[in-house]
N, C-alpha and C positions, 0 to 999 in steps of 0.2 A: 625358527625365524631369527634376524637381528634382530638383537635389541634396542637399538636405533628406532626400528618402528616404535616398540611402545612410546619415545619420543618424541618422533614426528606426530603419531596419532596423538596424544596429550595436547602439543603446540596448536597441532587444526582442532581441536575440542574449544581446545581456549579462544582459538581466534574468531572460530564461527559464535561464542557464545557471547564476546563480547563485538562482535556486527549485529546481532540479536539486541543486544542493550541498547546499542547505538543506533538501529533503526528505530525501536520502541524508544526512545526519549524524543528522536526527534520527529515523531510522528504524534507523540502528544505536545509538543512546544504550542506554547498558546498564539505565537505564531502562525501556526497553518489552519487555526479555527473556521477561518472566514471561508477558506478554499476549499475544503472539507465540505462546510453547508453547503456552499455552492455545489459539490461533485456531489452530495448527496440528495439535491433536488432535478440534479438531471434527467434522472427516469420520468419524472412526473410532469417535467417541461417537453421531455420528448412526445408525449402521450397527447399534451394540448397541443403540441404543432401539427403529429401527424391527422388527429381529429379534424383540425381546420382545414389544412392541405383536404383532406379527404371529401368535405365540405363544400369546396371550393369549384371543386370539378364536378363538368356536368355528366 
């Protein structure tokens, strides 16, 4: 093989590991807190609406 691969593969190593960083930092920024709780109460909002809808019908 070239050795240019080992290269190239090196360059995408690093670059995927640091979009890894940079997902993971900005996924804990205390910025997206609120959003977060919100997306993580979804399931249990969906659960009371389709109960009532359900409810509702005769």
């Amino acid at each position: 093989m070239n050795p240019a691969w080992g290269v190239v593969a090196g360059v995408f190593i690093v670059c995927m590991m640091l979009t890894f960083i940079g997902i993971w930092i900005w996924a804990w920024l205390p910025y997206h807190k609120r959003s977060f709780d919100d997306l993580a109460r979804l399931p249990m909002e969906d659960e009371d609406a389709a109960a009532i809808a359900t409810e509702d019908k005769p």
